[in-house]
C-alpha positions in Angstrom: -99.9 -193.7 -127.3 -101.5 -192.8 -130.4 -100.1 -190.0 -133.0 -102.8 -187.4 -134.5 -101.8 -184.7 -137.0 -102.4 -181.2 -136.8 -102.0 -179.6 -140.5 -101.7 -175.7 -141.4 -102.2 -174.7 -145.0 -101.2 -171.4 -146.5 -103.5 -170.9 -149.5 -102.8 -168.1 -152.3 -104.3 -167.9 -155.7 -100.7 -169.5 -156.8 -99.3 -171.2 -153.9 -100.3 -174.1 -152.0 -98.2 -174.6 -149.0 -98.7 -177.9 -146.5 -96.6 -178.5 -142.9 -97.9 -181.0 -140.7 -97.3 -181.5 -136.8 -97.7 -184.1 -134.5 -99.9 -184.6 -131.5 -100.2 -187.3 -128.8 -103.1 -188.9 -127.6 -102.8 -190.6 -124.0 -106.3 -193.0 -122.7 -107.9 -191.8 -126.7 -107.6 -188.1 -125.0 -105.7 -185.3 -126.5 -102.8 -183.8 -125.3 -103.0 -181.0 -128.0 -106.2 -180.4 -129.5 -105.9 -180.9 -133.5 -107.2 -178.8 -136.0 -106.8 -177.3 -139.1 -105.7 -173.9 -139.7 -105.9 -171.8 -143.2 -104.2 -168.7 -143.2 -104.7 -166.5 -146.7 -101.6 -165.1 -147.5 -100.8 -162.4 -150.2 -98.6 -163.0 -153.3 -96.6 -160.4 -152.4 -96.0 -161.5 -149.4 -95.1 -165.3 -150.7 -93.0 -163.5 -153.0 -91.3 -161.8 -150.1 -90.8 -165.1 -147.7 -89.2 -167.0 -151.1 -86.5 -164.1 -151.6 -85.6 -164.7 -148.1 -85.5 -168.3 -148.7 -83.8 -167.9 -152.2 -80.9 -165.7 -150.4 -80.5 -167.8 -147.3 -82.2 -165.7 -144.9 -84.3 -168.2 -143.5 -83.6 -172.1 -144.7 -87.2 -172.5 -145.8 -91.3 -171.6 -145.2 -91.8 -173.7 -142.6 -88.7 -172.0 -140.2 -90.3 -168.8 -141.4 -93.7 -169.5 -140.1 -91.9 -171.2 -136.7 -90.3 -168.4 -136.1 -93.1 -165.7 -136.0 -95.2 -168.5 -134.1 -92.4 -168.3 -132.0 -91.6 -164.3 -132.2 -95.7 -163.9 -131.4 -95.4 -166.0 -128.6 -92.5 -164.1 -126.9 -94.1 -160.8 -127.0 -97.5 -162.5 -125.5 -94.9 -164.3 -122.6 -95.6 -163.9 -119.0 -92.3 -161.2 -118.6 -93.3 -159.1 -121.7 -95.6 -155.9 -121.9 -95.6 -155.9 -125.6 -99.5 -156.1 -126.8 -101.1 -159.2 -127.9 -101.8 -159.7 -130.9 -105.7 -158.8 -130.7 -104.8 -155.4 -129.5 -102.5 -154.1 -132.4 -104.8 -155.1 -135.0 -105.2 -151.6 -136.6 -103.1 -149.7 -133.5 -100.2 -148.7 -132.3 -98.5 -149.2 -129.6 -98.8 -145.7 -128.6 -102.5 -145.7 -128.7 -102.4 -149.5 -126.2 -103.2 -148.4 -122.8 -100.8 -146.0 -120.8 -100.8 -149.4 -118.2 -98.5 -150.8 -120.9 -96.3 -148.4 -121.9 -93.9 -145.9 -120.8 -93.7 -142.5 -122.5 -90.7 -140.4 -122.8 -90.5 -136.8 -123.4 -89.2 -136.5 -127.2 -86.3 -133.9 -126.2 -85.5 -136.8 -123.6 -82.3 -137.4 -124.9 -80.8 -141.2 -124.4 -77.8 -141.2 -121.5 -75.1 -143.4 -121.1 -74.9 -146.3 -118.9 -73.5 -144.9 -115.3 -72.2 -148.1 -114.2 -70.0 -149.2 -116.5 -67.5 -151.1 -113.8 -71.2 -153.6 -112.8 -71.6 -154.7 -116.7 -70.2 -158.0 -117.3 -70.2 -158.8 -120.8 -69.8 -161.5 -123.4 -68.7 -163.1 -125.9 -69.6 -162.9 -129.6 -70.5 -165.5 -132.0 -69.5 -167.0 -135.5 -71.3 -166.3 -138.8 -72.2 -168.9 -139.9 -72.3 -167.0 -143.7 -70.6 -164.5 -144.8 -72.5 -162.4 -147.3 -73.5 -158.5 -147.7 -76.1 -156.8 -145.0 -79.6 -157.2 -146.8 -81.1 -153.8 -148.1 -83.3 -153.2 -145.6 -79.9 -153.8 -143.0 -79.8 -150.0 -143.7 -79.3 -147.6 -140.4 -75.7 -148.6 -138.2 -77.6 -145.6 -136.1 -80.0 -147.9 -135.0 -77.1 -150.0 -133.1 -76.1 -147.2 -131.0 -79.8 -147.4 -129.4 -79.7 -151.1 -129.1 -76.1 -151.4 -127.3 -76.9 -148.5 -125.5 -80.5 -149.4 -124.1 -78.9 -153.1 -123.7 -76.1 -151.6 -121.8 -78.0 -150.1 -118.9 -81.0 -152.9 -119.4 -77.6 -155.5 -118.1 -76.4 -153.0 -115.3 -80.4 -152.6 -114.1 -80.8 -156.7 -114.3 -77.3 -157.0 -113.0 -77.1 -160.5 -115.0 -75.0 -161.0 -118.0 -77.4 -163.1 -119.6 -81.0 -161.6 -120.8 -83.8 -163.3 -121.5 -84.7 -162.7 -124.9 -88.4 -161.5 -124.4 -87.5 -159.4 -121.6 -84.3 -157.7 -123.6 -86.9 -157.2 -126.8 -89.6 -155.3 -124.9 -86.8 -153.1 -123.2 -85.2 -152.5 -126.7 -88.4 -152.3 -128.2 -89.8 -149.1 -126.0 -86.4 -147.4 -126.3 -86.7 -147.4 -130.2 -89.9 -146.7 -130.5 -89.2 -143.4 -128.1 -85.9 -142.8 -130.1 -87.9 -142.7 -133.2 -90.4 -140.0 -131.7 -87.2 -137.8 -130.9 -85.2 -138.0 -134.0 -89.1 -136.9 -136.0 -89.0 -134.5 -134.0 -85.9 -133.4 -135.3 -85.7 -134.2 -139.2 -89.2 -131.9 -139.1 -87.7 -129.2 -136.7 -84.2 -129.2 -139.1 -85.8 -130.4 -142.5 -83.6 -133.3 -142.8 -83.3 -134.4 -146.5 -84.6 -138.1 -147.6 -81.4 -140.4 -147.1 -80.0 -138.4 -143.8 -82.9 -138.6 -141.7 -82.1 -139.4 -138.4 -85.6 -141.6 -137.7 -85.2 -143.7 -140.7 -85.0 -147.1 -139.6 -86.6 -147.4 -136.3 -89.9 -149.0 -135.2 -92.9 -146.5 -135.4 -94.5 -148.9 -132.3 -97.0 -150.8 -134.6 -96.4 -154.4 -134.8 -94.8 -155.2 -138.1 -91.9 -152.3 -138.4 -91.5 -153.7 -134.3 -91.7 -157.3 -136.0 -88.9 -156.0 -138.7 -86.4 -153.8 -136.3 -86.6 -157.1 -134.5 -85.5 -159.2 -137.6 -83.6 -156.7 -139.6 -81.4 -155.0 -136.8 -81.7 -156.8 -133.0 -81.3 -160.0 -134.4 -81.6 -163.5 -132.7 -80.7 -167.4 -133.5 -83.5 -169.6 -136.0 -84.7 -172.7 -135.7 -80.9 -174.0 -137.7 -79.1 -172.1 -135.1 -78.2 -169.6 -138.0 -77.7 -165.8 -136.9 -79.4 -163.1 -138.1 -80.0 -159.1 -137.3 -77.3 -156.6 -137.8 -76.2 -156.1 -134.3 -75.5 -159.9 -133.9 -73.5 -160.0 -137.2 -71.6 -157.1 -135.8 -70.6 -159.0 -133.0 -72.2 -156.1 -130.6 -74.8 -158.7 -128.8 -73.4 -162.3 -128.3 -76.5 -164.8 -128.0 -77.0 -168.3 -126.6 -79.9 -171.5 -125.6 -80.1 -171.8 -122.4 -79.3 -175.4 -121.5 -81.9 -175.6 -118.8 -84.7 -173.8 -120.7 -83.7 -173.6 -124.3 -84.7 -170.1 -124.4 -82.9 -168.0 -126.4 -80.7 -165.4 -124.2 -78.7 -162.3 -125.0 -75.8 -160.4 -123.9 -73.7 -157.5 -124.9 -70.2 -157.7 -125.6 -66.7 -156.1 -125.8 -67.5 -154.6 -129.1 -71.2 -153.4 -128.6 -70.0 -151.9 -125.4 -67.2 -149.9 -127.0 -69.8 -148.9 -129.5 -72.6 -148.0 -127.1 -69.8 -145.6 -125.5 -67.7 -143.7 -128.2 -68.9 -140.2 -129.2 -71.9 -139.9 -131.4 -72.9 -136.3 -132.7 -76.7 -136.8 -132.4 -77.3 -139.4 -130.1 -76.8 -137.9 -127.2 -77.3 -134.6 -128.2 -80.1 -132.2 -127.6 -81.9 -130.8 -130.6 -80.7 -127.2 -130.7 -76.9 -129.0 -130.5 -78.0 -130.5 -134.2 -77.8 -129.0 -137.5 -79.6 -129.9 -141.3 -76.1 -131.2 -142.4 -74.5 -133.2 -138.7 -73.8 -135.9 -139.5 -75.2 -139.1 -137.9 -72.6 -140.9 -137.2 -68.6 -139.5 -134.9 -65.5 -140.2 -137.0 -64.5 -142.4 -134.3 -68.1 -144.3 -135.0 -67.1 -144.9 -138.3 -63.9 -146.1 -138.2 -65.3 -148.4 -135.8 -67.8 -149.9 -137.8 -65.5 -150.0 -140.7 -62.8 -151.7 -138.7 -65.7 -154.3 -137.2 -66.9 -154.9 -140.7 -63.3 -156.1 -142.0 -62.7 -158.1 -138.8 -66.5 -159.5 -139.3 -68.0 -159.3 -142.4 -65.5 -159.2 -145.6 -68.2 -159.8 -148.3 -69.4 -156.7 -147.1 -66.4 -154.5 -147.1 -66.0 -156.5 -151.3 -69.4 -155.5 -151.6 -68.6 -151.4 -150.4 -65.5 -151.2 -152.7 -67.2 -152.7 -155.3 -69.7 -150.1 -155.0 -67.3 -147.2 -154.7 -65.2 -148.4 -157.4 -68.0 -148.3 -159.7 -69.3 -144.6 -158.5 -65.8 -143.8 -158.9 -65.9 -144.8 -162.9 -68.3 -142.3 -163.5 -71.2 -144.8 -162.7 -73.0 -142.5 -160.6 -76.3 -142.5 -160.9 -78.8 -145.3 -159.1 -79.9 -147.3 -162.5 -76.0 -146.6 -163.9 -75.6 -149.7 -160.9 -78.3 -152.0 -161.0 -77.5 -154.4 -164.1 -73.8 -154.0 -162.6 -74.8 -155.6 -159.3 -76.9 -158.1 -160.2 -73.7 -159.7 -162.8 -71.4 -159.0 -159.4 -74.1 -161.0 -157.5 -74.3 -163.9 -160.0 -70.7 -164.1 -160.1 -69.7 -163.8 -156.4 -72.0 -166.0 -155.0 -72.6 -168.3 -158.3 -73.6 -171.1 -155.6 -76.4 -168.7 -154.3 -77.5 -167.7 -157.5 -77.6 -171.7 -159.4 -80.6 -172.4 -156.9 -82.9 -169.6 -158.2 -85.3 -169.4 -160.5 -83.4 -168.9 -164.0 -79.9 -169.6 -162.0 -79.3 -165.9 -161.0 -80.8 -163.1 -158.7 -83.7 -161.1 -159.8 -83.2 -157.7 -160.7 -85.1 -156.6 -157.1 -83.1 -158.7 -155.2 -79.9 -157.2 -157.1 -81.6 -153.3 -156.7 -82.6 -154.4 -153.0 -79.2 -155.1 -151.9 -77.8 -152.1 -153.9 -79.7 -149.4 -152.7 -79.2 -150.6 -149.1 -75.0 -150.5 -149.5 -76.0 -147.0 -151.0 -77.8 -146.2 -147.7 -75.2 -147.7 -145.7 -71.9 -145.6 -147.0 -73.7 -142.6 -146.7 -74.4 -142.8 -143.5 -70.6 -143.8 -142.9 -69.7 -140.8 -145.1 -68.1 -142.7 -148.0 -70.7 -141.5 -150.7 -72.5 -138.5 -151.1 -76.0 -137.9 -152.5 -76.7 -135.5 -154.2 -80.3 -134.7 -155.1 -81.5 -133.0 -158.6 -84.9 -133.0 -158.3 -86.5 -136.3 -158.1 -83.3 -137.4 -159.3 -80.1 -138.3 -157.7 -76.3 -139.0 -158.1 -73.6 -140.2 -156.2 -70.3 -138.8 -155.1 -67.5 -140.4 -153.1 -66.1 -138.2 -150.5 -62.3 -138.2 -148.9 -63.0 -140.9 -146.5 -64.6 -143.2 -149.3 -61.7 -142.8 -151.5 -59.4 -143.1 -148.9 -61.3 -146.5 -148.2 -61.2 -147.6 -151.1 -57.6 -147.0 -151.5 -57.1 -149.1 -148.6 -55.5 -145.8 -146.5 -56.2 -145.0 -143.3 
């Protein structure tokens, strides 16, 4: 047996990046065809893969580029109805042909699962990590769609276990509808900037699919290390299957407590929803806050640092962004001694300010409060009683 190379260069004006891969040769014929691949890639975008590298998001560029091969490969997968990659170029899913994609009314609003008794669930699994959500980990909203739609998706397959193409092109279609509804709404109700109820979900083209995917489903890299909200939350529990070594889903305890406690939009119709509802039930938010303690401590530091702050008379957004970046450096010093100039850039400081901003108004700690293009923030009763450590 003889060993060829395949190599795949990423070529900026800057950056130079070089991966190679194996391929075997049986009789002087190929197994795999070799050849070379160069992909141009933008600096922004390098820029972008590094600060996920730089924060521990992914471990490095090659797991990055591994897993969209591998993320490109599931939607293209014999069980999925997601487009290939050919036929978004430019498109929408909306605009793919009607043969692969279901439509729903937007004043369909989302139901419950009916049987509950038929949904075997499981369990959650460790982090690996413990630091803050990123700042584009923005919308808990967005979970009540994914344990909801994964939910009835377990009851329909009545299997525990999902595969994970199959449970992305399910969760996928309910998002993207879910996002047509909620426009519907924030245009009908004039929804301010910062409480509109479509922020966060997938529009249907491929890249804010690609990023609901990454930022809020979540799933297991090539280093076994979690990422996506609704895994950190311990709502979907994921796994390898031994015999395939696909990755699998499930829902668990947690997400199916979730999927079921009151929300005041969610399951609402439009007419039942006001300009000021809010989006998430008190009994939502004292859930997420009690997950977050159980699950995620840096976090809940991270919120009360945040409130205490705002609560100084620190209330406006550039009154915290020098203020984050020192907490960030000083937190996680171990983080911050492997970047460039041993400390976080001030993007990745306002990054993951402005997403705990978005995040505790959306739980009701904070309020924003717009002058003009200009905006302050306020805590409310439930953010000082937070960060009091009552109730």
């Amino acid at each position: 047996m003889v060993v060829g190379l395949i190599r795949i260069s990423l070529l900026t004006t800057k950056y130079i990046f070089t991966t190679t891969m194996t391929a075997s040769f049986i009789n002087n014929r190929p197994i795999h065809i070799c050849m070379k691949v160069i992909v141009n890639v933008s600096e922004d975008d390098i820029t972008k893969i590094n600060e996920l590298v730089s924060t521990g998001k992914i471990s490095s560029i090659p797991e990055f580029i591994s897993t969209a091969i591998q993320t490109q490969l599931s939607f293209e997968g014999e069980h999925s109805e997601i487009p290939t990659l050919e036929s978004i170029i430019d498109q929408k899913l909306e605009q793919v042909s009607t043969a692969k994609q279901t439509t729903i009314p937007a004043e369909t609003k989302p139901t419950q699962p009916t049987d509950i008794k038929s949904i075997e669930t499981v369990s959650s699994n460790q982090i690996d990590k413990d630091f803050p959500f990123w700042g584009t980990q923005n919308k808990y909203l967005c979970l009540k769609q994914i344990t909801n739609d994964f939910a009835k998706l377990v009851a329909q397959e009545k299997n525990q276990w999902i595969r994970y193409d199959v449970a992305f092109n399910s969760l996928y279609k309910g998002a993207v509808n879910v996002k047509k509804r909620f426009d519907s709404m924030d245009k009908t109700l004039h929804r301010p900037r910062g409480d509109r109820l479509a922020a966060g979900f997938p529009k249907g083209d491929s890249k804010s699919l690609m990023r609901y995917q990454r930022q809020f489903i979540g799933g297991i890299d090539s280093n076994d290390k979690l990422y996506g909200m609704a895994t950190f939350m311990g709502f979907l529990g994921l796994r390898r299957n031994e015999d395939t070594s696909r990755m699998e889903f499930g829902i668990t305890d947690d997400g199916m407590r979730f999927s079921l406690l009151k929300s005041p939009v969610y399951y609402k119709n439009s007419e039942d929803i006001t300009p000021t509802t809010n989006q998430l039930s008190e009994e939502e938010v004292e859930y997420i806050l009690m997950t977050l303690i159980n699950r995620m401590p840096a976090e809940v530091k991270f919120m009360k640092f945040t409130l205490d702050y705002i609560k100084d008379g620190k209330s406006k957004p550039e009154d915290g962004r020098v203020t984050t970046k020192d907490y960030l450096d000083t937190t996680y010093s171990d983080v911050a001694h492997t970047k460039k100039g041993g400390s976080f850039s001030e993007q990745e400081a306002e990054t993951l300010r402005a997403g705990v901003i978005s995040r505790m108004n959306e739980l009701g700690l904070i309020k924003i409060i717009r002058k003009g293009i200009k905006s302050e923030y306020q805590l409310t009763k439930v953010g000082h009683k937070f960060l009091g450590g009552k109730d």
